[in-house]
C-alpha positions in Angstrom: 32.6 -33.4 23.6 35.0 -36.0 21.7 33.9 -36.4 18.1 31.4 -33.1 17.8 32.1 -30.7 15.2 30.4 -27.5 14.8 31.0 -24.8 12.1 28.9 -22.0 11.0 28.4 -20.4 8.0 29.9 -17.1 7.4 27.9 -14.4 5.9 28.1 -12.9 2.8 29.6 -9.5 2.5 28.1 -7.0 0.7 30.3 -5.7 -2.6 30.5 -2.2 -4.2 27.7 -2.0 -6.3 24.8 -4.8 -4.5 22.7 -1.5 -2.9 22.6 -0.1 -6.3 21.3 -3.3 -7.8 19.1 -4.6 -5.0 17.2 -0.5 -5.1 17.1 -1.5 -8.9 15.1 -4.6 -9.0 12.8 -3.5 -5.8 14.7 -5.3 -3.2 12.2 -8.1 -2.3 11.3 -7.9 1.2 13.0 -5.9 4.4 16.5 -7.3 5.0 18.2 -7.2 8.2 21.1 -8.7 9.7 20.2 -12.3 9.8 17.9 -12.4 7.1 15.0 -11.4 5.0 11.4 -10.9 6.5 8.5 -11.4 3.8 5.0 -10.3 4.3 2.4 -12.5 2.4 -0.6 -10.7 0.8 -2.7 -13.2 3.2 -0.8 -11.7 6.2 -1.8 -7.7 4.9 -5.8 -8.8 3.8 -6.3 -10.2 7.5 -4.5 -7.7 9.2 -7.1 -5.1 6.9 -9.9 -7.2 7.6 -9.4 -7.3 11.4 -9.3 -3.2 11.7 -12.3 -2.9 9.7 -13.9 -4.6 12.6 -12.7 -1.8 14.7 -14.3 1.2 13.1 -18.0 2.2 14.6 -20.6 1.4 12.0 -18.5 -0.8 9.7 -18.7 -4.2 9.7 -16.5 -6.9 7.3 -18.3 -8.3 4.4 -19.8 -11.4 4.0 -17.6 -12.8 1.5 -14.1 -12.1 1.3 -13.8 -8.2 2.9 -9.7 -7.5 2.3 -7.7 -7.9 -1.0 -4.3 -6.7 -1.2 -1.9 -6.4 -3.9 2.1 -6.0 -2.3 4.8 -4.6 -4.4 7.9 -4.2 -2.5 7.6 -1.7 0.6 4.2 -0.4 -0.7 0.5 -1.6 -0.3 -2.7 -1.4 -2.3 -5.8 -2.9 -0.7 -9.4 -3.5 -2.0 -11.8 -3.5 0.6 -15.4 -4.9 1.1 -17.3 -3.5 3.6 -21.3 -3.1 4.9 -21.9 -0.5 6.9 -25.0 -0.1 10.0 -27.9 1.6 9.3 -28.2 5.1 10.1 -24.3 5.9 9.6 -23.6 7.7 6.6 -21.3 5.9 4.0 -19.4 8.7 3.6 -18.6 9.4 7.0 -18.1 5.6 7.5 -15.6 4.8 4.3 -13.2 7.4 5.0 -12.8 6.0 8.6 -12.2 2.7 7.7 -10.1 4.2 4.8 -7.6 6.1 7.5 -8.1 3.3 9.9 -7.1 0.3 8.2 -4.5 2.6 6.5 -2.7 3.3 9.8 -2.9 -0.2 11.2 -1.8 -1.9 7.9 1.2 0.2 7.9 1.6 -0.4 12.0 1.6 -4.1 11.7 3.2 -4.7 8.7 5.8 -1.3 8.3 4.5 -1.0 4.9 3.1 1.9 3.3 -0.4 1.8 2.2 -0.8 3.7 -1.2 -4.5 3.4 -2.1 -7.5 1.5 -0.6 -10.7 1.0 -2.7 -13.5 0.3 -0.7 -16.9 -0.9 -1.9 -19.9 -0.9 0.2 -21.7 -4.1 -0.3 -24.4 -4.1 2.3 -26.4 -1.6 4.4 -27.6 -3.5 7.8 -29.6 -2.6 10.9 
């Protein structure tokens, strides 16, 4: 075509030295070829919020159920959660706990450190 120009942009070369520094400051998100992929703390709470929907006997709260705090390659949640009457709590937090752990991680290739969980409601 008479008068088109194209060009890309060549990328930038990695120099002795930039793994060392990116490992240093934390590396901001996962990088691959093309670019960098970054994973909102919105993105992490929903994706928490939607397996706690999955567990028998737990259900999301009625205010916000799913905080989550993301530094890096690592996750810490805060969850808010009611669980049906006659299921023990016990029983019912540490499912949600490994649940939402391994789907978090699943979705999002992030480890989850720690999730808090607070019971806030205790429904037939």
């Amino acid at each position: 075509m008479a008068g088109v120009r194209t060009s890309t942009v060549p990328r930038q070369r990695e120099r002795p030295g930039d793994e060392v520094a990116r490992e240093r400051t934390g590396g901001g998100g996962d990088r691959d070829p093309g670019g960098r992929t970054v994973i909102e703390p919105g993105v992490v709470e929903k994706a928490a919020a939607r397996a706690v929907r999955e567990v028998p006997g737990a259900l999301p709260a009625r205010s916000r159920t799913a905080r989550a705090r993301v530094s890096g390659e690592v996750v810490l949640l805060r969850l808010r959660i009611g669980v049906h009457y006659p299921h023990s709590v016990r029983e019912v937090a540490a499912r949600v706990r490994g649940h939402v752990g391994q789907r978090v991680e699943r979705i999002t290739g992030k480890r989850v450190h720690h999730i808090d969980i607070e019971i806030t409601e205790l429904v037939r």
